[in-house]
N, C-alpha and C positions, 0 to 999 in steps of 0.2 A: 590719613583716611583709611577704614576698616572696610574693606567691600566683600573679597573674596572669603569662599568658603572651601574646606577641604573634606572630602570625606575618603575613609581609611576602612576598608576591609577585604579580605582575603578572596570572600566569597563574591562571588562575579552576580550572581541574582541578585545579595543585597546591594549590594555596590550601586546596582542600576536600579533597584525600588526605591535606595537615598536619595539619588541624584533625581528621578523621576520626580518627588513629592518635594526636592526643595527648585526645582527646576519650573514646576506648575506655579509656583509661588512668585515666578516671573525675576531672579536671583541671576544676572548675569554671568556672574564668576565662579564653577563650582569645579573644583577640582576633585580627581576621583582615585586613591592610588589604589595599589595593592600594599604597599608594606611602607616603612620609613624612606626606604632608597628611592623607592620609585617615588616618595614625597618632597623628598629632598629637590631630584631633579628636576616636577613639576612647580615648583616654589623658588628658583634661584631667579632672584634678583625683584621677586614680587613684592608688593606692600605688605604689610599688616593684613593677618586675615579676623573676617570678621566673628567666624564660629569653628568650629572643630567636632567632627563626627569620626568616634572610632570604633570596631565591631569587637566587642569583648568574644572571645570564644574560647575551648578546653578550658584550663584552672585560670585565668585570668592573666597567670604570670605573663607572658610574651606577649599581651596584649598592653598590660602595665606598662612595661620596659618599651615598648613602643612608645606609648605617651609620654614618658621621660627623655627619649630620645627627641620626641618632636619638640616639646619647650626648647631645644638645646639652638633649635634653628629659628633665625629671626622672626620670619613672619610670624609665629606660632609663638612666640612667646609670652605670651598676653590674650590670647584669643581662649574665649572658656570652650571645654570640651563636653561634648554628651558624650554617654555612653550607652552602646547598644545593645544590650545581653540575649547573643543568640541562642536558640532553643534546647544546643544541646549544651550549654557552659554552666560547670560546676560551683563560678564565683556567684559572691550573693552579693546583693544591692549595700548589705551591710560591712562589705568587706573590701568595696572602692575607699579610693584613696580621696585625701582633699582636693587636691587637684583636679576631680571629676565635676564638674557644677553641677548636673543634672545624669538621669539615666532613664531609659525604655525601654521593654521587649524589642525584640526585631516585630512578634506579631503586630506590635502598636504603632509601627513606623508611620503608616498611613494618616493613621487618623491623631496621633500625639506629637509625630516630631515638631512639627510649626508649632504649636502650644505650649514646647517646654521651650524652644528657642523665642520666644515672644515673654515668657515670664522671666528667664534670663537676661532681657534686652528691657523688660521692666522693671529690674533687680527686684525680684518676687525670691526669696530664699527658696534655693534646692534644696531637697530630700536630703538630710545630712544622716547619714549611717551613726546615731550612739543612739545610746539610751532616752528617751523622751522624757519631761518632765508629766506627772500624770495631770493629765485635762480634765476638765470639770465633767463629774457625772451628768448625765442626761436629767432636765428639770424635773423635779420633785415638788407636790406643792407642801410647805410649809405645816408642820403642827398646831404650831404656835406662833403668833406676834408673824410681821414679814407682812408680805404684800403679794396673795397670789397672782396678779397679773401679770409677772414676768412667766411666767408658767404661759398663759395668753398668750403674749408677744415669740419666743423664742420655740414651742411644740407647737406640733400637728395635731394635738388631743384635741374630739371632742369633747369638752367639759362643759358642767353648768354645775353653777353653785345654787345652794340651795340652801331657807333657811327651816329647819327641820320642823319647829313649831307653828308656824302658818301654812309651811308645805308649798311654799311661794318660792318661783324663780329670782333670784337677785339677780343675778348676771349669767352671760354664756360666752366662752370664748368665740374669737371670730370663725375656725375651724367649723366649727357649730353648726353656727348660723349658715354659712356655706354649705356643710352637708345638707344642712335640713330646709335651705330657703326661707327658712324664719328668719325676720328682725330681731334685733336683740330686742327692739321695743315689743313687740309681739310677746314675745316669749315670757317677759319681763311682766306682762299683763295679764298671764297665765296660772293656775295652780298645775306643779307639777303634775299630779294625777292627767291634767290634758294635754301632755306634753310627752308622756312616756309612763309605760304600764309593763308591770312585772308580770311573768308567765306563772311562776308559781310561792309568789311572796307576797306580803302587802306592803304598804309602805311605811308603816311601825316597826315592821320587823327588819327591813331595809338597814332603816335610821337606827334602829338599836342595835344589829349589829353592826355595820358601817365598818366589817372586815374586809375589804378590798378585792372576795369573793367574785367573780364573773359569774352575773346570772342572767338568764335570757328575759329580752325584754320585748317592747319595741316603741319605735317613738313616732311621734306626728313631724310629718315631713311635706313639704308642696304636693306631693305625691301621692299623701293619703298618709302612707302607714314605712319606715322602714324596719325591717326584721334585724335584730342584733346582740348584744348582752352588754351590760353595765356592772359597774365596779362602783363604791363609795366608801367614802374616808372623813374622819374628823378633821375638818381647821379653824382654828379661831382667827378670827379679823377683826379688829378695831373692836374689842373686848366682845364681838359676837361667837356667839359658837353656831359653826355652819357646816354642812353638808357640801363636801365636794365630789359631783358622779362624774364619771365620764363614759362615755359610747363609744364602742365599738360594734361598726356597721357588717353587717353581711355581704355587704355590696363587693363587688372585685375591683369595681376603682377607688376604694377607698382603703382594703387591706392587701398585701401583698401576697398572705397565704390564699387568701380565696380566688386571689386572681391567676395563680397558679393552679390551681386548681379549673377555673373558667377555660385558662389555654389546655388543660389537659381531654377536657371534653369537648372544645372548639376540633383540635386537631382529631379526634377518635371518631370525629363524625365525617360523613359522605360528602363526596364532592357533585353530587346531582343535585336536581332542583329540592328534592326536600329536605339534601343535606344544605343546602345553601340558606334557606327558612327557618332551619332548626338554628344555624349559627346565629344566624342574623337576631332572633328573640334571643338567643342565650347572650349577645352583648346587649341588648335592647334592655334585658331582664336585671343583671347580673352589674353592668357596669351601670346600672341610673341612667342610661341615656333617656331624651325622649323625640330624639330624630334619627335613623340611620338608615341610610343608599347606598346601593353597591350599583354602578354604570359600567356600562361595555360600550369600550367606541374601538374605531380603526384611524386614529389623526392622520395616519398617512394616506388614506383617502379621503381624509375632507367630510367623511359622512355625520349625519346627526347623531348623537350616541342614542344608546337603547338604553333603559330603565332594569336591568336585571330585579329587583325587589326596594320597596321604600316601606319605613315603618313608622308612622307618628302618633305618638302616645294621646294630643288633642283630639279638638271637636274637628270635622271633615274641612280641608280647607282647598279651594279648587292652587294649586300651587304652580309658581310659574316654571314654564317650562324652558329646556335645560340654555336655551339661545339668549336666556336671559340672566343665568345663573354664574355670574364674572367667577366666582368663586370654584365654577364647577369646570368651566374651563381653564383657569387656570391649573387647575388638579391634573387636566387631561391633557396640558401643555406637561407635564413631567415635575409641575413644584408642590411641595410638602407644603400645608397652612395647620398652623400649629397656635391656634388663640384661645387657652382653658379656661381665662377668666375676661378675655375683654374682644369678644365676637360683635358685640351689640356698635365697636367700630364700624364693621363691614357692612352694616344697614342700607347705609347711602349709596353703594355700589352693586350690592346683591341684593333682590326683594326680599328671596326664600328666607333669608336669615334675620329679616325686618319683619317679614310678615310671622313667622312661629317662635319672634322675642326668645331668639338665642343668645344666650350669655356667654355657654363654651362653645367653642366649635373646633372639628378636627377636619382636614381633608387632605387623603392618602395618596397618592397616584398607586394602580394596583401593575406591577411590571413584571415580566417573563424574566426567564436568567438572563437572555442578555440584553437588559435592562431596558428593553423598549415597553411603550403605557399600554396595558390592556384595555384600562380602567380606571374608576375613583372610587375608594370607600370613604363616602361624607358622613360624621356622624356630628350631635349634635345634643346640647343638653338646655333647659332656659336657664338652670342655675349655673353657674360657673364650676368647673368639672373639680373630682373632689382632690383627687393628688396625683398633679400630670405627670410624676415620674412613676406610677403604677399605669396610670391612663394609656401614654406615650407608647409602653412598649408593649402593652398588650390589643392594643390597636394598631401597632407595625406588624405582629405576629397575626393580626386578625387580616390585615390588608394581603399577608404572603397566603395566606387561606383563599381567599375570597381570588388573586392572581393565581393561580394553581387550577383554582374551579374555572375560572373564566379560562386559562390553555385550555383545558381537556373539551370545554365543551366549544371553543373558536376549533377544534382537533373535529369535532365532532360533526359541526356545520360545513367547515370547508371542505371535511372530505379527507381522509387517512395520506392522502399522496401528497397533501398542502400542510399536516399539522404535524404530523407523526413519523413520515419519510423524507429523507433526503430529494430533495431535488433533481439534484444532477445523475445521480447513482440508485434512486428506486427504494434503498434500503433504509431499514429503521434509522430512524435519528437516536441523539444521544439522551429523548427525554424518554423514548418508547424505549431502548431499549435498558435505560434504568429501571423505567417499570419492569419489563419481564425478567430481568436479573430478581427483583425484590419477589416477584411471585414464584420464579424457579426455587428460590432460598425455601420460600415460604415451605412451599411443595416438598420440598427436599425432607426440612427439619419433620415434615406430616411422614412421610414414605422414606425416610433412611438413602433415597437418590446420590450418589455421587456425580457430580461434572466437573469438565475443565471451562477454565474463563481464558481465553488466549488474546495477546496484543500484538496488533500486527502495525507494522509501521515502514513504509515505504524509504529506502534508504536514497539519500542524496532528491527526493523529489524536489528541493526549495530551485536544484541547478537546473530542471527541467523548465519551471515556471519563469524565472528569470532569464532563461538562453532561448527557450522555442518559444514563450509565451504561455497565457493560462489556457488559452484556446485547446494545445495540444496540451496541457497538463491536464482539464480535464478528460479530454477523451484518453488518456493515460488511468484516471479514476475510474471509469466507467468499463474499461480493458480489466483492470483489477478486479472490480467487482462480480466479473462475468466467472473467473478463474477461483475466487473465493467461493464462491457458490457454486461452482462446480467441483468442489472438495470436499462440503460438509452432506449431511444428509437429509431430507428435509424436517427432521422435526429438532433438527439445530437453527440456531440463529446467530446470521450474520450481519453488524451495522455499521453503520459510516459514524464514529463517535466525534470526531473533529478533523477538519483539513487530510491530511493522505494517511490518518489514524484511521484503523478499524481494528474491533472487537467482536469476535465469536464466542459461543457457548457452546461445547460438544453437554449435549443431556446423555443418561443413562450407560453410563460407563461402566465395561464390565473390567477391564484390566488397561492399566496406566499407556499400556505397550500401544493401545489402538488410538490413545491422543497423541501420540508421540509418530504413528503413520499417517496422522490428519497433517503434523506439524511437517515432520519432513516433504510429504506430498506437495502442500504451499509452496513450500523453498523451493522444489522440483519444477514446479508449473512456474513462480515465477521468474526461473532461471531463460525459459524459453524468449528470446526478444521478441518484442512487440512489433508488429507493423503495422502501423495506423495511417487514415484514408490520406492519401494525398503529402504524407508526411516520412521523416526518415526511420528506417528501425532504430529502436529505441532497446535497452538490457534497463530494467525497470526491478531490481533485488527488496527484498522486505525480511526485515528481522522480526522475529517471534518470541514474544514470553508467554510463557503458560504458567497458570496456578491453580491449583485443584477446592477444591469444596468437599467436605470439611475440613480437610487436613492440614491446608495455608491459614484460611481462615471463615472464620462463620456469618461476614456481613459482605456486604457487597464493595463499600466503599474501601478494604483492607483487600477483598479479594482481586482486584483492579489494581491498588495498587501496586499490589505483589506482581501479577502477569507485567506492570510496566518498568518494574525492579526489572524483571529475568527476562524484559524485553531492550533494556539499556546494556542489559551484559551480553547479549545476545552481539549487541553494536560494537564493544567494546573487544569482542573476541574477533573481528575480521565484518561483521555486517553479514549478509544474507545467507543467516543461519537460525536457529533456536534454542531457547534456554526453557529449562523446566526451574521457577522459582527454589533457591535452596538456599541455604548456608553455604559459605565455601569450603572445599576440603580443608582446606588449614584450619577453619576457623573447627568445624568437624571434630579435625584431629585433636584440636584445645580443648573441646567441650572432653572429648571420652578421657582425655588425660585429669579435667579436671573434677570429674565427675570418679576415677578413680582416686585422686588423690583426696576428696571432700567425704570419703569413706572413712579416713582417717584423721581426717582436719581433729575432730573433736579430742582423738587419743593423743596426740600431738600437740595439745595445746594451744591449735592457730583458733579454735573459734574463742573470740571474746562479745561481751555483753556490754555494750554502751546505756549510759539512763540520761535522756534527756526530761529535766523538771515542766512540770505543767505548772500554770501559774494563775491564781486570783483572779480576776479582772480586776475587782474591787480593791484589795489590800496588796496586788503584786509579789503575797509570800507564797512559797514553795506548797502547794497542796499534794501533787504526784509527782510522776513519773512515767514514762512508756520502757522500758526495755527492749533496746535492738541490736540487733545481731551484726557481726563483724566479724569479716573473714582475713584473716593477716597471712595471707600467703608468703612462706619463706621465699620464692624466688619472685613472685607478681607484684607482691607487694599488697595493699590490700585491696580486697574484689566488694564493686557493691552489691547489696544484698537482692536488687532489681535486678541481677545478672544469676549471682550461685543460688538461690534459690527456685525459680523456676527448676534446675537439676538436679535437685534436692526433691522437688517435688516427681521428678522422673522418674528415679532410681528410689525412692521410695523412705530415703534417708530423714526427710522432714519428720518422719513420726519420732524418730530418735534425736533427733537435734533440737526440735519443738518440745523436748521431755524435759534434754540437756538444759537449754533457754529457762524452763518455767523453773525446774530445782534451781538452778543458779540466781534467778534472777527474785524467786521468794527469800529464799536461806540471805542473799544480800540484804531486800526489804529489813527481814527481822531482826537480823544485825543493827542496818540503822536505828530500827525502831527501838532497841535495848538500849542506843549509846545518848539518841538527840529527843526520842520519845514523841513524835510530830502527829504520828498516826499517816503517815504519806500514804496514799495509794498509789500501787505498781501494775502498770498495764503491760501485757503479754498479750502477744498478735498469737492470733492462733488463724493455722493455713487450713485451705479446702480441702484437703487429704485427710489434717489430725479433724476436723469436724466431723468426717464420714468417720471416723473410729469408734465400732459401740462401746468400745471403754474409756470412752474419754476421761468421763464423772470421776470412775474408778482412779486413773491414775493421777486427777486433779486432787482427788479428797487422799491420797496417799503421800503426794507432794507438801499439800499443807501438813499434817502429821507429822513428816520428816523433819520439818522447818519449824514447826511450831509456831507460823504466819496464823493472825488470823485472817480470815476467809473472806469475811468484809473491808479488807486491804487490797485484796487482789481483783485486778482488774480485766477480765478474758476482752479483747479487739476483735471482732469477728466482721471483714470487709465487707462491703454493700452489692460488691461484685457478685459475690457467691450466690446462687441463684436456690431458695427453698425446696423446688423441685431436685435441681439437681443434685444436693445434697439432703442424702434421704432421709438421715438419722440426725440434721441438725436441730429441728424443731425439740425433736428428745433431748439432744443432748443441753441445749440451751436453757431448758426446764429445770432439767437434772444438777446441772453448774448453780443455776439460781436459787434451788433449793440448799444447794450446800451454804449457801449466805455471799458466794461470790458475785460482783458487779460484772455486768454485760457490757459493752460499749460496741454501736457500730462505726467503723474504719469509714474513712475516705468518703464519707455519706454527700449524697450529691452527685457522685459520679455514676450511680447504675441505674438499674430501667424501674425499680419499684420502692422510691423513697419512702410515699406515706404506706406503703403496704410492711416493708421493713418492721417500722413503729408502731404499725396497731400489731402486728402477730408475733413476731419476736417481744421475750422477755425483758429489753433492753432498759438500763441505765439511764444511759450517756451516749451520744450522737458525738460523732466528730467532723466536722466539715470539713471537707478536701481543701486543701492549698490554693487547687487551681482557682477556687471563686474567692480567695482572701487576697491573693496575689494581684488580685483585681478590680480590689476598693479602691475607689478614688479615680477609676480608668475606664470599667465598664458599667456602668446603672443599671443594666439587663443582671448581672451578676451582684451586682448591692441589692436587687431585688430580692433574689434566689437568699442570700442570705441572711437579710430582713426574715423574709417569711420563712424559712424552715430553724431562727431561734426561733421566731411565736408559734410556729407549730409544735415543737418539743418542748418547748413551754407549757402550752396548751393540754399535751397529753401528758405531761409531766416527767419530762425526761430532759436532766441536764445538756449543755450542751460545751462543748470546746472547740477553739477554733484551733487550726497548725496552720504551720507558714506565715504567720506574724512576723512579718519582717523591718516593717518601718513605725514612726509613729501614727502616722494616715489610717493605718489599719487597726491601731491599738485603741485610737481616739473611736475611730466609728465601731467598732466591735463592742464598745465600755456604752456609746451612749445608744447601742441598741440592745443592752443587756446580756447581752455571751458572759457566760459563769466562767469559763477559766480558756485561757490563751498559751499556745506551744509554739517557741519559733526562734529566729536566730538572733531577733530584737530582747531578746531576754537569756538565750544561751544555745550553743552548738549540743550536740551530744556528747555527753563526755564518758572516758574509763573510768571506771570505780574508784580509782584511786583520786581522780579530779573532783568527781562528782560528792565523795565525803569529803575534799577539804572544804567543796562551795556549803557545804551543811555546816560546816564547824565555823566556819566563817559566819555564818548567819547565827550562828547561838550566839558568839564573840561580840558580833555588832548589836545583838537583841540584849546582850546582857549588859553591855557597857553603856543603851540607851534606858535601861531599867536604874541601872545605877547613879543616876544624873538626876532620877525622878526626886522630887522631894519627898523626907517622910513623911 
C-alpha cells in the first residue's frame, strides 16, 4: 500500500507551502526533509511512498544527485517525483531527467501541485523535455473539395458562408449565432445585405476581391447593430463556389486585444461615484452585457445589502428585491457563480434571472485584501456570454475595481479611525499608508523630493504575546507608537503596517546624515524599558532598515522591500540597531574589482558572442538569430550578462562593448551568409546608454560598410523598458537606423508600462514577447490572454512577432495555433559559440541536401 508522501527542500518557507497545500488536501502521511539524510531517517522502516516532492535550486546538479540518491532507498523506489523549480535555478524544464514525472514553479505551488499529482495518479503523460513532433496548424477553411464544418466544430470564428450569386446566407457556425443571438434558421432566411453591411465597400466588390483583407463592417445582432471588421475568402463545397466571411467583433468579450484595452481604461478611471458609473456602462457597453450590479453589504452584521448602481439594457422592469435573489446571496456568502452559457438553470431558484431571460450569468463576490466580502458584482447577458475565458478574467479584474471602490468609500462612511487607521494604535493602516507612499512618489517624481521609507520591527515581540499575554502586548504597541511619533516631525508619516511591524516616511531630506539621526534616535528611545499600568518593566528593542527614494528605488513596492532587506540585517547583526539598505562591502569590493577588470575583458579576449537561432513557427527552419554577450572570466568563470552589464552601463563601457558586440556579430552574419547563403537575420540588443548616443546611425552605417552586411539582415532589439521620455534622442535615432534599411524589434514586450504606445510611435519591425508570459502557457489564462491579444495586435498594425522561452511543447503548439511568426527558446536550442552554432548551419545544408537528393527527377 502507497500512502505516504515526502517532500524534500532546503528552503524552510517552501518546505512549509508544500506541506500546507498537500496537507489541505486532507493527506495523512507527509513527510517534510531538508536534504536525503534527513530523508533517510524520516523513512526507515516505512511503506512505499505514494508521490515525491523535490525543490530543484542553483544549476540543478545537487538537487539531481539528491533524486538519485532517494530511488536508492526503499520506500522511494517506485514513487514518481515532481519537481519544483525555484525562482532563482538556472536548470531548464528541458534539462530534467526521466526520472522526473512531472515539474512546476515554486510560484504555482498553490494552485498546480494537486493537478499535476492527480494527472500522474491518472497516468495523463508528463511534460517530457525533447523535441515535439509539429501539431496541426490552427483550422483553415479549405480552397477546394473538404468539408468546411470541421472549421465550425473545432474554432471560435465567427463565420458564415455565403453563396455570392444570390448573396444568400447558406450557413453560420455556432460561434455566430452565439455572438449575434441569431438562429442559424434566421439567418439562413436572410440576404446578407441584412445581416452585415460594409463601411466603405459594396458587396461586389467584397466578393470580387475575396482577399482575406479586414474591413469594417457591422452586423445585425439581438442588440441592434454590432461594430466590427470582416475578412472573406474563396471555397468551393460540393462543386459550389462560396464565399467564406468571418467577424470580428469590437466587443472586449469576444477579442482579447479590446479587452485589454477595456481593463486599461476600467482601471484609469476614479473610484467615486462617477467613477463607478463611468466603469459600470464601459462593461455594460464594451463587454455585450445587458445586466450588471455592483451591492455593498456588511454579512457580518446581518444587514440588507444596498444597491451601489444596477444597469439593464430592457423595457423597465419592477425587479425583485435583493431577500429574494438566491443567487445574490450566495455571492455575498463569499462563492464565485460562473454560468456563461447555461443561466437560464438558475430560473427556478432566482426570479431576477427568470424574469430578464438570462442565458449568461456571472456573479463576483467583491473582497478586501484580507479576503473578507464587501460586495457582489452580478452581471448578466440573455445570450450566452461570447468567450468566457476573455469574459472570466476581465470581470475578476472588474470585481477588484468595483472592491477597491467599495473600501475607500466603506473608509469614507465609517469614518477615518474605522477604515484607514489602526485600531489599537490610532495610526495609519497598511491600505492609507500605501496610498500616501504612491502620492509621496507621485510628488517626488513632479518636484525632484528625496525621502527615506524606514522598517521598524519590534524584536523578540511574539515572546511577550505568548508569556504576559496580548493584553500587555498591546499596550506594549500602543507604548511604541507614542515614542515613534515622538521622533519624526509632523509632516512625516508614521503607520502600523502589520502586527509589531511599522513603517515611516522621513519627507524632504536635505542630507542622508539627518535620516540616519531619526534612525539612531528610535534605537535610543527604544532602548529605555517600558513601564506599563499594572504590569512588569518590560526592555522592548526594534531593528530598523532604511531605504532612500530615488537612489534604492523608484516604486513603492521595491522601495519597501529594500527598507525590509536592511531591516533583516539590521536583525542579523545583534537586533536593536539599523541598517541603511546597501550591497555588502565584499560584494562592493567585487563589483570595483570587476568593473576594473571589464575594462579590459574585450582586449583580453574574455568577451565572446553567443547566437541563439530564431525559428519558423510554420516550417521550424532556421530564419535568425539574436547575438549575446558572454563574459568568460579567467578566474569567475563565466559572469551572466544580467550581472556585468548593469556595470558596463556604469562605467560607461557599454558604448565600446555594444560597438565591439554589433562589428563582431555582423562581420559573423556575413560570413555565414557567403558560405550557407540563407539570408538569416541577426539581432543585436542595443542598451539605454548606446540609445541616448547622437551617433549612433553614424557608427551602425560604418559597421555595415566594414562588414559588407546587408542592412536589411540586421536586426537592432531595443527593450520596452526604456522609457521615450527618458531617452531623448531614441525617437531620432530609431528613424535614422530605419532609414538606413536596418529592422527594429522591441525586446521583452510586455513587461513595461506603454506596450501599445511602444507600437504605434516607434518605427518597429518585430515585437518580442517576454518569457515570463510564454513560460505561462498552459498555467495561467490571464497570461494566454496577454499573449493572444498582443500577436493580434502586432498583426494588426502590422508588425511581426516572436515569441522567447519556448521551452516545452504546450507552448509550441499554442503559440503555432495562435499564429506567432517565429519562436526562440531551449525547445529548439541553447545559445551557442560560433563554432557550435556553424556546425548546426552545415548540418542543416547536409540534412536539406541529402533530402533533395532522394527527391525523384
Amino acid at each position: 500500500m502507497t500512502t505516504g508522501i515526502l517532500l524534500v527542500a532546503s528552503q524552510r518557507e517552501l518546505r512549509r507551502e508544500l506541506f500546507d497545500v498537500l496537507d489541505r488536501e486532507g493527506h495523512p502521511t507527509i513527510h517534510s526533509a531538508r536534504d536525503t539524510t534527513h530523508a533517510a531517517i524520516l523513512l526507515e522502516g516505512r511503506e512505499p511512498l505514494a508521490l515525491i516532492v523535490v525543490a530543484m535550486d542553483g544549476d540543478g546538479r545537487s538537487s539531481l544527485t539528491l533524486c538519485e540518491q532517494l530511488r536508492l532507498l526503499p520506500p522511494c523506489s517506485d514513487a514518481p517525483i515532481i519537481a519544483v523549480l525555484v525562482d532563482d535555478t538556472t536548470i531548464k524544464p528541458t534539462q530534467l531527467p526521466p526520472m522526473i514525472a512531472s515539474w512546476l514553479y515554486a510560484s504555482q505551488v498553490a494552485a498546480e501541485l494537486i493537478p499535476r499529482w492527480k494527472q500522474l495518479q491518472g497516468e495523463v503523460p508528463a511534460v517530457a523535455p525533447v523535441k515535439p513532433v509539429a501539431p496541426p496548424v490552427a483550422p483553415v477553411l479549405p480552397s477546394s473539395g473538404g468539408d468546411y464544418r470541421f472549421v465550425f466544430e473545432e474554432g471560435e470564428g465567427d463565420w458564415l458562408i455565403v453563396d455570392p450569386v444570390t448573396e444568400r446566407v447558406v450557413e453560420a457556425s455556432p460561434a455566430y449565432t452565439r455572438h449575434s443571438g441569431l438562429a442559424n434558421s434566421v439567418l439562413t432566411s436572410l440576404a446578407l445585405r441584412e445581416v452585415l453591411s460594409f463601411e466603405s465597400a459594396g458587396l461586389e466588390k467584397v466578393f470580387g476581391d475575396a482577399d482575406r483583407r479586414w474591413l469594417a463592417c457591422q452586423r445585425k445582432s439581438i442588440r441592434g447593430h454590432d461594430t466590427g471588421e470582416a475578412s472573406t475568402r474563396r471555397v468551393n463545397h460540393a462543386g459550389r463556389a462560396l464565399i467564406a466571411l468571418q467577424f470580428r467583433s469590437d466587443r472586449a468579450g469576444v477579442r482579447p486585444a479590446v479587452a485589454l484595452g477595456l481593463l486599461a481604461r476600467l482601471f484609469s478611471g476614479g473610484h467615486d461615484d462617477a467613477g463607478v458609473m463611468e466603469a459600470a456602462q464601459l462593461l455594460l457597453d464594451e463587454m455585450g452585457l445587458d445586466y450588471l450590479a455592483v451591492w455593498s453589504a456588511r454579512p457580518e452584521e446581518s444587514s440588507v445589502p444596498a444597491q451601489v448602481i444596477q444597469r439593464w439594457r430592457g423595457d423597465d422592469h419592477l425587479l425583485p428585491g435583493p431577500q429574494l435573489q438566491s443567487s445574490l446571496r450566495l455571492v455575498l456568502g463569499g462563492r464565485a457563480l460562473m454560468h456563461p452559457h447555461d443561466a437560464r438553470r438558475l430560473a427556478d431558484v432566482d426570479p431576477l434571472i427568470g424574469q430578464l431571460g438570462l442565458r449568461g450569468f456571472v456573479g463576483l463576490p467583491l473582497l478586501d485584501e484580507r479576503r473578507n466580502v464587501l460586495g457582489a458584482l452580478l452581471a448578466g447577458s440573455c445570450n450566452p456570454f461570447g468567450n468566457s475565458e476573455i469574459v472570466a478574467p476581465v470581470l475578476h479584474c472588474a470585481a477588484a475595481h468595483f472592491a477597491h471602490t467599495l473600501e475607500l468609500r466603506r473608509t469614507r462612511e465609517q469614518g477615518r479611525a474605522e477604515g484607514l487607521l489602526d485600531a489599537l494604535t490610532g495610526l495609519p493602516n497598511r491600505l492609507l499608508f500605501n496610498d500616501r507612499l504612491d502620492t509621496i512618489i507621485r510628488e517626488a517624481n513632479r518636484t525632484g523630493e528625496t525621502f527615506a521609507v524606514l522598517f521598524v520591527d519590534l524584536d523578540r515581540f511574539k515572546f511577550i504575546n505568548d508569556t504576559l499575554g496580548h493584553a500587555v502586548g498591546d499596550q506594549v504597541l500602543v507604548a511604541v507608537t507614542q515614542r515613534l511619533r515622538s521622533s519624526v516631525r509632523a509632516s512625516d508619516t508614521v503607520a502600523r503596517y502589520a502586527g509589531d511591524e511599522f513603517t515611516i516616511v522621513l519627507r524632504h531630506i536635505v542630507k542622508t546624515d539627518d535620516v540616519l539621526r531619526v534612525a539612531e534616535k528610535i534605537v535610543q528611545l527604544m532602548d529605555v524599558p517600558l513601564h506599563l499600568d499594572d504590569g512588569p518593566e518590560l526592555q522592548v528593542t526594534a531593528s530598523i532598515g532604511v531605504s532612500f527614494f530615488p537612489e534604492d528605488a523608484p516604486d513603492a513596492e521595491t522601495l519597501l522591500k529594500h527598507a525590509d532587506e536592511a531591516m533583516y540585517a539590521a536583525k542579523s547583526m545583534g537586533r536593536n540597531n539599523y541598517r541603511v539598505y546597501d550591497v555588502s562591502p565584499a560584494q562592493e569590493q567585487q563589483n570595483a574589482a570587476l568593473k576594473a577588470r571589464l575594462r579590459h575583458a574585450e582586449g583580453n579576449g574574455e568577451l565572446r558572442v553567443f547566437y541563439q537561432p530564431q525559428i519558423n513557427a510554420g516550417t521550424e527552419d532556421i530564419v535568425g538569430m539574436e547575438a549575446l554577450l558572454r563574459w568568460e572570466h579567467p578566474e569567475l568563470g563565466n559572469i551572466g550578462p544580467g550581472f556585468f552589464i548593469p556595470l558596463a552601463e556604469e562605467t560607461g563601457l557599454i558604448v565600446s562593448i555594444g560597438e565591439w558586440v554589433l562589428r563582431n556579430a555582423c562581420k559573423q552574419a556575413k560570413a555565414w551568409e557567403d558560405r550557407f547563403g540563407l539570408g538569416l537575420r541577426i539581432g543585436v540588443n542595443l542598451s539605454a546608454v548606446q540609445l541616448m548616443q547622437p551617433d549612433l546611425s553614424e557608427v551602425v552605417a560604418t559597421v555595415l560598410q566594414e562588414t559588407g552586411l546587408d542592412p536589411n539582415q540586421l536586426e537592432l532589439e531595443v527593450t520596452e523598458s526604456i522609457s521615450i521620455k527618458a531617452a531623448p534622442n531614441l525617437m531620432e535615432n530609431m528613424q535614422k537606423l530605419h532609414r538606413l534599411g536596418c529592422h527594429i524589434a522591441i525586446d521583452d514586450f510586455g513587461t513595461g508600462a506603454a506596450s501599445l504606445d511602444y507600437l504605434r510611435k516607434l518605427p518597429a519591425d518585430r515585437i518580442k514577447i517576454d518569457q515570463s508570459f510564454v513560460r505561462n502557457i498552459g498555467v495561467d489564462p490571464d497570461d494566454e490572454a496577454i499573449v493572444r491579444a498582443t500577436i493580434e495586435m502586432a498583426h494588426r498594425l502590422k508588425r511581426g512577432v516572436v515569441a522567447e522561452g519556448v521551452e516545452i511543447e504546450q507552448h509550441l503548439q499554442f503559440l503555432r495555433a495562435n499564429h506567432c511568426d517565429e519562436l526562440q527558446g531551449y525547445l529548439f536550442c541553447r545559445p551557442l559559440p560560433q563554432a557550435s552554432f556553424e556546425r548546426l548551419l552545415a548540418e542543416r545544408e547536409r540534412l536539406l541536401s541529402g533530402a533533395l537528393e532522394k527527391l525523384p527527377a
